[in-house]
C-alpha positions in Angstrom: 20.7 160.6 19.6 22.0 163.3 16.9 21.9 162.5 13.1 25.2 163.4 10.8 24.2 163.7 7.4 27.6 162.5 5.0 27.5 163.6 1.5 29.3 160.6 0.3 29.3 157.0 0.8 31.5 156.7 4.0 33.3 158.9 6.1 37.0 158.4 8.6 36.1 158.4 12.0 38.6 161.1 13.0 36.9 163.5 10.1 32.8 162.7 11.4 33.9 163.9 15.0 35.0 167.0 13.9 32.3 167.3 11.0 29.6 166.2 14.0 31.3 169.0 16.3 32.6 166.1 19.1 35.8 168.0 18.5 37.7 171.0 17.9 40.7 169.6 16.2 41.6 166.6 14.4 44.2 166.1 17.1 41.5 166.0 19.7 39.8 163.3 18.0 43.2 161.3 17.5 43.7 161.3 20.8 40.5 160.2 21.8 40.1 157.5 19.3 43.2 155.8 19.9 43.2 155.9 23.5 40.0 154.3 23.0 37.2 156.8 24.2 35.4 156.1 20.8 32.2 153.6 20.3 31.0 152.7 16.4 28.2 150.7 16.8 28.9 149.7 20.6 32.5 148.7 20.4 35.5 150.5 20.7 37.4 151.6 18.1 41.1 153.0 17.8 41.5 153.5 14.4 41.2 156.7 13.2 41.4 155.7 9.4 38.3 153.9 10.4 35.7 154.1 7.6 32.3 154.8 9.1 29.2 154.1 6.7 25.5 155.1 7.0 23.6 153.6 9.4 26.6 153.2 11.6 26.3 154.6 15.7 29.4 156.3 17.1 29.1 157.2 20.7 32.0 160.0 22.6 31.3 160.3 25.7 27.8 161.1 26.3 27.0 162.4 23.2 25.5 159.3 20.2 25.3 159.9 16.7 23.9 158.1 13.8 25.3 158.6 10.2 22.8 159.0 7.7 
């Protein structure tokens, strides 16, 4: 499991993929999110306005992260 230190209190879900390097693009994560290739904390998730907090686990295909 990788860590992604946030500077701030939460994070979208489309901008911690590309700020984790899960992506290249912010399209790239779109599409992944909303066709529902995304985990945060286990379950799928297809917004990509989704806020995404400390402590919370977001899992792209094999790769897991924890923000912290």
């Amino acid at each position: 499991m990788e860590t992604i230190e946030i500077k701030t209190g939460s994070i979208q879900l489309d901008q911690l993929l590309k700020w984790a390097g899960a992506v290249e693009t912010g399209g790239e994560g779109k599409m992944l999110i909303q066709s529902g290739q995304v985990l945060l904390n286990g379950a799928v998730e297809t917004r990509r306005s989704k806020k995404v907090y400390p402590n919370d686990i977001v899992t792209v295909g094999s790769r897991t992260f924890k923000v912290v």
